[in-house]
N, C-alpha and C positions, 0 to 999 in steps of 0.2 A: 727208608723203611727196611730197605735190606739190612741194615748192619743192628739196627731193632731186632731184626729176628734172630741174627746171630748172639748179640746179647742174651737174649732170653735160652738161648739153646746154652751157653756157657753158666747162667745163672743156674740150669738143671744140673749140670755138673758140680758148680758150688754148694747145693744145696745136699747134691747124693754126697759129694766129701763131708760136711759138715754131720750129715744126716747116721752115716758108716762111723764116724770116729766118736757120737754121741751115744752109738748104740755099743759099741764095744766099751766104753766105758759104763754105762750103764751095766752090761753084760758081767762087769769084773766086781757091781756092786752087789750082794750077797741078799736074794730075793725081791728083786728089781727085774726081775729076768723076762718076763712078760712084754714089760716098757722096752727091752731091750732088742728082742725078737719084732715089736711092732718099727722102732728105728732103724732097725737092718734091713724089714721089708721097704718100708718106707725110701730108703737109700737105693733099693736094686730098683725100684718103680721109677726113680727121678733119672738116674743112668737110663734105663730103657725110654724115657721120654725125649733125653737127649738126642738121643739115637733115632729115633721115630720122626723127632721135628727136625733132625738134619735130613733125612732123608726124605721128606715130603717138601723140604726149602730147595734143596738142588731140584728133583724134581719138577716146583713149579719154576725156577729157573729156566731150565731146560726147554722147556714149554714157551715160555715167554722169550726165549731166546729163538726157539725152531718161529717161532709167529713174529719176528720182528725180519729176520732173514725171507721172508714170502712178501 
C-alpha cells in the first residue's frame, strides 16, 4: 500500500510536467492563451498536491511508526 501511495504522489509530478510544457506551448500559440493560463493553473495545483500527499504520507507514517514502538 505504501509504495501505491508513493506512485500516485509521483504521478502528480508527471502530470504537473506534462500539464506546464502543454500549457507553454499552448501559450506560444497565437489566441489560445486562455487554454493556456487554465494548463499552467492546472500544472501549479498538481505540484502542490504532490507536496500536500507527501506530506500527510510521512506524517501517517510517523504515527504508525510512534504506535507500533508502544
Amino acid at each position: 500500500m505504501k509504495n501505491l501511495r508513493r506512485f500516485f504522489e509521483y504521478g502528480y509530478l508527471v502530470i504537473g510536467l506534462f500539464l506546464l510544457i502543454e500549457g507553454i506551448n499552448r501559450f506560444n500559440v497565437e489566441g489560445n492563451r486562455t487554454n493556456a493560463y487554465l494548463a499552467l493553473g492546472l500544472s501549479v495545483l498538481a505540484v502542490f498536491m504532490y507536496f500536500f500527499k507527501k506530506h500527510f504520507r510521512k506524517k501517517i507514517e510517523a504515527r504508525n511508526n510512534q504506535n507500533t514502538k508502544e
